[in-house]
C-alpha positions in Angstrom: 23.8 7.8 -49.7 27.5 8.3 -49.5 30.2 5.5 -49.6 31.7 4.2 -46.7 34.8 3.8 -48.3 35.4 6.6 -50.4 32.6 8.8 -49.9 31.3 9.0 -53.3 27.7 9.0 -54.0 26.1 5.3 -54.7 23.9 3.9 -57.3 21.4 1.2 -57.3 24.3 -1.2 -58.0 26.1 -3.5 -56.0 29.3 -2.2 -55.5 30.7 1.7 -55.3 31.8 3.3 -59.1 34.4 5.4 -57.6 36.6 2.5 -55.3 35.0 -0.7 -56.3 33.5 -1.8 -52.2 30.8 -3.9 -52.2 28.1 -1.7 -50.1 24.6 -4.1 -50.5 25.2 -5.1 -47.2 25.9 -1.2 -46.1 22.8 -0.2 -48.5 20.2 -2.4 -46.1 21.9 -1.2 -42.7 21.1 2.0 -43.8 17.7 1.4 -45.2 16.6 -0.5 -42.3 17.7 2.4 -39.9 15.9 4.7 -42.6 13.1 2.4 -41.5 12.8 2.8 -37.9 13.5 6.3 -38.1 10.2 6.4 -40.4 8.5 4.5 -37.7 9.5 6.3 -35.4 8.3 9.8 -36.7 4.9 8.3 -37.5 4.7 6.8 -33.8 5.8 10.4 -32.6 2.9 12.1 -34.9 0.3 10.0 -32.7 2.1 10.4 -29.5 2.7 7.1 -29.2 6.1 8.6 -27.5 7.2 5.3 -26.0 7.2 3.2 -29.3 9.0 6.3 -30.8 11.4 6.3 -28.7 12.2 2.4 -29.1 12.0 3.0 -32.9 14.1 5.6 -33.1 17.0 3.8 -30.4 17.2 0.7 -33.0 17.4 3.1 -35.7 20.6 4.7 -34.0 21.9 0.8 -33.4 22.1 0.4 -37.0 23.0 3.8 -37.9 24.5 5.5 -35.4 25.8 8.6 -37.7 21.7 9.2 -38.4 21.4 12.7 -37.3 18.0 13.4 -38.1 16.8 10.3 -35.8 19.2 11.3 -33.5 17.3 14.9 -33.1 14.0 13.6 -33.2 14.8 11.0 -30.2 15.6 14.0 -28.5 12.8 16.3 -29.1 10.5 13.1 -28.1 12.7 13.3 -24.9 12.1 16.6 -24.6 8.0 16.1 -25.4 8.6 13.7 -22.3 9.8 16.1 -19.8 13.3 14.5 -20.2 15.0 17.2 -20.7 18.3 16.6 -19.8 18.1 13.1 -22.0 17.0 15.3 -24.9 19.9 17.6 -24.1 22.1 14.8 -24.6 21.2 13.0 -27.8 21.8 16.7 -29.3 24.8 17.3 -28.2 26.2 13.9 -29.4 24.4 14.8 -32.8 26.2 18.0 -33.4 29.0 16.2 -32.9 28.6 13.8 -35.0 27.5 16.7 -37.7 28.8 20.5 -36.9 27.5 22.4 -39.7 23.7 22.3 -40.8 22.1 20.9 -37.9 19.0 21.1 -36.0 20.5 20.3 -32.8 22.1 23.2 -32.6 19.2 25.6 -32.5 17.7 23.0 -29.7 21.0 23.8 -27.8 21.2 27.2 -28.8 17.6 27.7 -27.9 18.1 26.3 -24.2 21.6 27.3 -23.1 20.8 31.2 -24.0 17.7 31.0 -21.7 19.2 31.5 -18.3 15.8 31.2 -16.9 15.0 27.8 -18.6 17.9 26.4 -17.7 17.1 27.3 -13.7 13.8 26.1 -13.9 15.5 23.1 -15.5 17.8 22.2 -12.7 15.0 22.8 -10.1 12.6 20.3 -11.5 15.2 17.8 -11.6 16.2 18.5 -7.7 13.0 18.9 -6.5 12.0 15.8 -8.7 15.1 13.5 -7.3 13.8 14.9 -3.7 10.4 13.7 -4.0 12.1 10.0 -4.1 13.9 10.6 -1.5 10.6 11.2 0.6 9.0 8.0 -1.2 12.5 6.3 0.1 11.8 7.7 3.5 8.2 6.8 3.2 7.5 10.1 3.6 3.9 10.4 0.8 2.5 13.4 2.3 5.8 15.3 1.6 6.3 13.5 -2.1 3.1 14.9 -3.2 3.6 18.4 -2.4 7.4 18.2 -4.1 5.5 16.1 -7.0 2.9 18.8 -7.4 6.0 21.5 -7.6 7.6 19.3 -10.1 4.4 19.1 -12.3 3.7 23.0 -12.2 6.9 23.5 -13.2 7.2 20.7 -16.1 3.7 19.4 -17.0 5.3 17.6 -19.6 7.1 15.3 -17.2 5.9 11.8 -17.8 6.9 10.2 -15.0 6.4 13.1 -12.3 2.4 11.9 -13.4 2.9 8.6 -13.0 4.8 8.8 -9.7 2.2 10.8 -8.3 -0.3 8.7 -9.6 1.5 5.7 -7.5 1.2 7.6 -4.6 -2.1 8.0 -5.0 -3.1 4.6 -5.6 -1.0 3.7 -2.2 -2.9 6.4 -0.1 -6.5 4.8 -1.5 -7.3 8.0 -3.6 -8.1 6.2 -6.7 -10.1 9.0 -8.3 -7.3 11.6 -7.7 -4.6 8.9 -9.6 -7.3 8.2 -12.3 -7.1 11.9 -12.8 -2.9 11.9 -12.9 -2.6 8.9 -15.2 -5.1 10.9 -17.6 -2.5 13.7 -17.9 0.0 11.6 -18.1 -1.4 9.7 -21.6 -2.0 12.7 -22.7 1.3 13.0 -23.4 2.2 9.5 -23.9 -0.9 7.6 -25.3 0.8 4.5 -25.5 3.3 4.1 -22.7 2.7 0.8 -20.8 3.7 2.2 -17.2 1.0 4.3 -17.4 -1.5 1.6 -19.3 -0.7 -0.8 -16.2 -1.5 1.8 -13.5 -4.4 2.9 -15.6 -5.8 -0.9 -15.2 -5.0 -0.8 -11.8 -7.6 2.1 -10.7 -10.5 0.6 -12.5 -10.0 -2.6 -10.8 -9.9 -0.9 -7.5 -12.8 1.4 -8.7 -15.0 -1.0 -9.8 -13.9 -3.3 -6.2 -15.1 0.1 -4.1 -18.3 0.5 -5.4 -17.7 3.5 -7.4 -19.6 2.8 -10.1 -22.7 5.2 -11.0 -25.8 3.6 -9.9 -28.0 1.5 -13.1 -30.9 3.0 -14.5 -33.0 0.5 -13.7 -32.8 1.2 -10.1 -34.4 4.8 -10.8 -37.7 5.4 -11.8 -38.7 8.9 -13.9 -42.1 10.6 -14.3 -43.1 13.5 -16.5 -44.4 16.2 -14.3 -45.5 18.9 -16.9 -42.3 20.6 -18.6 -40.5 18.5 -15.9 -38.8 15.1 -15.6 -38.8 13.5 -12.2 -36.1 11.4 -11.5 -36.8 9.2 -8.1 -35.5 5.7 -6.3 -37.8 3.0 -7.2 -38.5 2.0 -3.6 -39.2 5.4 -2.8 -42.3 6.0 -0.3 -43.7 9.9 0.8 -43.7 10.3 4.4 -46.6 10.3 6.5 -47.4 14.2 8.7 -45.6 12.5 12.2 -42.9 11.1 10.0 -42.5 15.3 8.2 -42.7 16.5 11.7 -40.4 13.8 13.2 -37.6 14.8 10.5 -37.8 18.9 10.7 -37.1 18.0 14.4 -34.3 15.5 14.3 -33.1 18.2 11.0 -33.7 20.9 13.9 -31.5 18.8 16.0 -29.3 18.1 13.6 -28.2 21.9 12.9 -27.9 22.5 16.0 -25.5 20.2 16.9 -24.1 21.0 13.6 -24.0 24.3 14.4 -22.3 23.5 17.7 -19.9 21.4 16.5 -18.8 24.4 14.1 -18.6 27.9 16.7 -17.1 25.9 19.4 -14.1 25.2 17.7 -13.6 29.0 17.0 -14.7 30.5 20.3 -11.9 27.7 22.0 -9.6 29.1 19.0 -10.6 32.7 19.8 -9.4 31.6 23.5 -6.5 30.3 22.6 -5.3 33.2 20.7 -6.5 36.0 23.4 -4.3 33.8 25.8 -1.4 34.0 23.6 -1.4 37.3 23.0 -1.6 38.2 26.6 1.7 35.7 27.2 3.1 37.3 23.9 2.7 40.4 26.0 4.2 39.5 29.5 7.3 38.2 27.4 7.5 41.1 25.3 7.3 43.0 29.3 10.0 40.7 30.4 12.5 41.1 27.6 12.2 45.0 27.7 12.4 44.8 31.5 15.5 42.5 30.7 17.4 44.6 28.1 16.7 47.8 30.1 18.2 46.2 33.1 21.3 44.5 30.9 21.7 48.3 29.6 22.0 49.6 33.4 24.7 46.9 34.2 26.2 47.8 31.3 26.6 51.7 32.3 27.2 51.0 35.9 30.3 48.9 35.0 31.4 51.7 32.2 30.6 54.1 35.0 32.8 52.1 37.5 35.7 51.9 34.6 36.0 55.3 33.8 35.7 56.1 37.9 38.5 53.9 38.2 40.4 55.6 35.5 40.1 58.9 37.2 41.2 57.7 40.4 44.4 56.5 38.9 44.9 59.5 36.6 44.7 61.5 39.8 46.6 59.4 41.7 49.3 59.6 38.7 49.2 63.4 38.8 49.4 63.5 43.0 52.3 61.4 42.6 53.7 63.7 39.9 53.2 66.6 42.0 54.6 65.4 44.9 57.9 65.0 43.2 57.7 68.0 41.2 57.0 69.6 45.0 60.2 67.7 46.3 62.6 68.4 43.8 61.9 72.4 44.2 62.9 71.7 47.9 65.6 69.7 47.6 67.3 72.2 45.0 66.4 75.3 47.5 68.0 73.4 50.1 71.1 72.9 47.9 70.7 76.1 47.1 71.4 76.8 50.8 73.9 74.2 51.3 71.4 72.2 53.7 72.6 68.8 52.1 70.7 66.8 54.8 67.3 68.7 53.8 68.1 68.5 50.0 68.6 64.7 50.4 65.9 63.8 52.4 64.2 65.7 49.9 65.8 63.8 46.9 64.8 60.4 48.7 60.9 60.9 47.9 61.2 62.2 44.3 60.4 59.5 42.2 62.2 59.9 38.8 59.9 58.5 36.1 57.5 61.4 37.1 59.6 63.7 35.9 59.8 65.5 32.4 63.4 66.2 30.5 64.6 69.1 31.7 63.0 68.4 35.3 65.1 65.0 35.6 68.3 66.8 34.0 67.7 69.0 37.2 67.7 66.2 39.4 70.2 64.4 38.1 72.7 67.2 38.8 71.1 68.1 41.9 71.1 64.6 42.8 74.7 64.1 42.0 76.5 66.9 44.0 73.8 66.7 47.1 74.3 63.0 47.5 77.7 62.4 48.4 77.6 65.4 51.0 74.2 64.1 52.2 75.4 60.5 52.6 78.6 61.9 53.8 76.3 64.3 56.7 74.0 61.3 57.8 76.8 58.5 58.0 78.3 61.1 60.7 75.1 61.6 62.2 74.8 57.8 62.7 78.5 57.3 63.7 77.8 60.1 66.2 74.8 58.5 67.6 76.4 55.1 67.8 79.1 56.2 70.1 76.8 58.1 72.3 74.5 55.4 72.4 71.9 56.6 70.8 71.3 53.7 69.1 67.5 54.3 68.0 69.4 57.4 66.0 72.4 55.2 64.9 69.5 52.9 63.3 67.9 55.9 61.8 70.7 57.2 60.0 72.7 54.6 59.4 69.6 52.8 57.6 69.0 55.6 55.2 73.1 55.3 54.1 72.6 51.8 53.6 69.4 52.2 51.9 71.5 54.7 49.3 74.5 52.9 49.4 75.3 49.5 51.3 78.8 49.5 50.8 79.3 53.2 51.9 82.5 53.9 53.7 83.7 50.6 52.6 81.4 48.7 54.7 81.1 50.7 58.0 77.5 51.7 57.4 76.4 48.2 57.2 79.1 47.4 60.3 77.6 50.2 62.5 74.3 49.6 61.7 74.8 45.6 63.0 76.0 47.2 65.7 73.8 49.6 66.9 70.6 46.6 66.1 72.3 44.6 68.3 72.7 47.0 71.2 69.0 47.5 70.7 68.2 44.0 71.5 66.9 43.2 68.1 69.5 40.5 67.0 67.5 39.4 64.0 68.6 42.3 61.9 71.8 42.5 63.5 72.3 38.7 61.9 70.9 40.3 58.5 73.6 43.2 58.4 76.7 41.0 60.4 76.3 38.6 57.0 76.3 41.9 54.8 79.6 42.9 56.6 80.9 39.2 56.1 80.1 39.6 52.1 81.4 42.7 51.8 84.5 43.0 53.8 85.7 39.2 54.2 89.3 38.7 56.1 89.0 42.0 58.1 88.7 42.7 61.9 84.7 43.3 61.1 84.3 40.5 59.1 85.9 38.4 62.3 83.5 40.4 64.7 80.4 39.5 62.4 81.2 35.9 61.7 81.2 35.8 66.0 77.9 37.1 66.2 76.3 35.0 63.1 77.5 31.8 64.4 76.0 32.0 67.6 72.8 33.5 66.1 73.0 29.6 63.8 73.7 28.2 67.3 70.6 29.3 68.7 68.6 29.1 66.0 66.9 25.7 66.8 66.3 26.5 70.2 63.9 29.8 69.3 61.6 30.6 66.7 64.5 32.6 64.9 67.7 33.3 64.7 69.1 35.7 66.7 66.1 35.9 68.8 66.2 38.5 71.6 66.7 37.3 74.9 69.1 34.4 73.4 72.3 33.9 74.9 75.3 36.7 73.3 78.3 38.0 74.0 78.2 40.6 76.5 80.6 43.7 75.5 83.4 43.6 77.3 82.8 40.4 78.4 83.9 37.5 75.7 82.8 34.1 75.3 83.9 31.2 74.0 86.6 33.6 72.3 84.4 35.9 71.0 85.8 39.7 70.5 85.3 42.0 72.8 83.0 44.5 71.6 84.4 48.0 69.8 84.8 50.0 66.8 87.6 48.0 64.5 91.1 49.3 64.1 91.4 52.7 62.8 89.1 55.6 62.4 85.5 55.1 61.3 85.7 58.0 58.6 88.7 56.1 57.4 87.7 52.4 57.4 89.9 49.5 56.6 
């Protein structure tokens, strides 16, 4: 016994040698935690683990730096399926003492099992489950996870007397009899278990369970043998023997029944399942194989698809490919009108580099020669009266090159629309002409014809609807121009 002072060792005197404290008071804290540590340790050695455990808690409220009651509290814990109680007395007791302690081989003993410490955790989950069912009122369920719990720690205290609860609740008195006997086995002295214990013999001795007194058998000595017989008991006449073996007859038979035709139904049953089983297995095949079809038409239908455009692509490329030979042997020839209307259908972006560095030069030198041939085809045309021809031409100039001629093409080609009685385009290229060449003698002639077309708009279905009321050539109205080329030659326009 060390001083709390000054830590040297006391005497059986009074106060401390070394600093002079009075310790009596000190000495009998100590001895009386000494005391219920000893109590303790004997209640333990009897498994009277519920009076150790209450020994050994006042023997840590007057002592709390006592160690050694500190590790036996916990391996009482731990004898109780408390494990994770136990776990923590000894970690506060190596605290309390680091080097030369007990606790730390408990730890050490634990922690380094991996398996242990699983088995550990589950118990307490599946133990803090099984009140959730009892919660839930669920006791079907709590005894199965209670059963788990107990196979897993059959030390645990009050997994037995939980179960043994449920038992009592549920009625099955000899089943909770035979939990709360595994449970004091353990703990001989713990008063949960004593109560419930008192419980189940009331409730046994209330049902009648009790083995019938001896004085309500009689016994005989029949040779070597002891008889053992009600005492009201009274042998059976021959009709009463022959009565019994046929009611017994009876009796098996219907027992009998009552036993096959549960299996041949079951038998039934099953048969029947197995041939639905079947169909559905048939049905699902029948589905995936047809799911797998749909699947390859539509991968069929993609890749068809695909090759039609592909070819399509490589028609197309041809085509130009085709064209652009033509229109270079018509160059080639100096047939400009050939080698342009060949141009006209080659489509650039089929072409590779040196093929659209080909046309590009070929393009270049035929074009203004071909525009040059066509707009004096249409011209021609126009003041011949062809005007179907004019159109022809004329539109593929415009097509190139709208403002061709410095507005001309698109001029002429009003022109020769609206001496095909087809005013509506003649409108579309007379507003052309007024965009393109405003304040000239065209633009004047154009503006003529568009306003009368707006004039006559709301009386049709259109502007410049043939049939509607126009100039005549000639013949002007309401100021209107008389009809004509414009000032000047048409190869040299204004």
């Amino acid at each position: 016994m060390e001083c709390y002072n000054c830590g040297a060792k006391l005497t059986k005197e009074g106060r401390c040698k070394s600093c002079g404290a009075d310790v009596k008071t000190y000495k009998k804290i100590l001895m009386a935690s000494n005391s219920f540590y000893n109590e303790g340790l004997e209640r333990a050695n009897v498994r009277n683990l519920t009076g150790a455990v209450e020994s050994l808690k006042k023997s840590l409220q007057y002592n709390k730096m006592n160690t050694d009651a500190r590790n036996l509290l916990g391996l009482v814990y731990f004898e109780m399926g408390e494990t994770v109680d136990a776990l923590s007395e000894w970690v506060i007791s190596k605290s309390c003492q680091k080097e030369n302690n007990a606790a730390s081989g408990y730890l050490d003993e634990i922690q380094n099992n991996a398996s242990r410490l699983e088995s550990i955790n589950q118990t307490i989950k599946k133990y803090n489950q099984a009140l959730n069912y009892c919660k839930q009122d669920s006791r079907d369920l709590a005894v199965i996870q209670l059963k788990k719990v107990i196979s897993m720690n059959p030390k645990l205290v009050k997994g037995h007397q939980l179960l043994a609860l449920l038992y009592i609740q549920e009625g099955k008195y000899e089943h909770a009899k035979k939990a709360l006997h595994n449970a004091e086995k353990i703990d001989a002295n713990n008063t949960i278990t004593l109560k419930y214990q008192k419980e189940v013999k009331q409730k046994l001795r209330e049902s009648g369970s009790k083995k019938q007194k001896k004085e309500d058998l009689i016994s005989y000595q029949s040779g070597n043998e002891t008889i053992i017989m009600p005492a009201n008991f009274k042998d059976n006449s021959a009709w009463q023997t022959i009565l019994n073996i046929i009611i017994g007859v009876a009796l098996g038979v219907a027992i009998s029944m009552f036993l096959l035709l549960p299996n041949i139904k079951q038998k039934s049953k099953s048969e029947s399942n197995e041939a639905l089983k079947a169909v559905n297995d048939t049905l699902s095949t029948k589905e995936q194989t047809i799911s797998s079809l749909e699947s390859q038409v539509k991968d069929l239908t993609k890749q068809a698809k695909e090759a039609k455009e592909s070819s399509k692509g490589v028609e197309s490329k041809m085509t130009s490919y085709e064209q652009l030979i033509n229109a270079f042997a018509a160059y080639a020839a100096e047939d400009m009108e050939t080698a342009g209307a060949a141009l006209e259908q080659v489509k650039a972006d089929d072409l590779s580099g040196n093929a659209k560095t080909v046309y590009d030069n070929v393009y270049a030198k035929v074009n203004e020669q071909y525009l040059s041939a066509l707009y004096k085809e249409g011209y021609s045309a126009y003041t011949k009266g062809d005007y179907p021809l004019a159109i022809e031409k004329l539109l593929k100039v415009a097509e190139l090159d709208e403002k061709y001629q410095n507005g001309n093409t698109v001029y002429y080609l009003a022109q020769s629309y609206r001496r095909s009685d087809n005013m509506e385009q003649a409108v579309v290229y007379y507003r052309k002409v007024l965009e393109q060449s405003p304040g000239t003698e065209r633009a004047r002639v154009a503006k003529v014809y568009v306003d009368a077309a707006d004039r006559e708009a709301p009386a049709g279905s259109g502007q410049g609807q043939q049939g509607a009321a126009q100039p005549q050539d000639g013949q002007p109205q309401d100021g209107q121009p008389q009809d004509g080329q414009p000032q000047g030659d048409p190869n040299q326009p204004q």
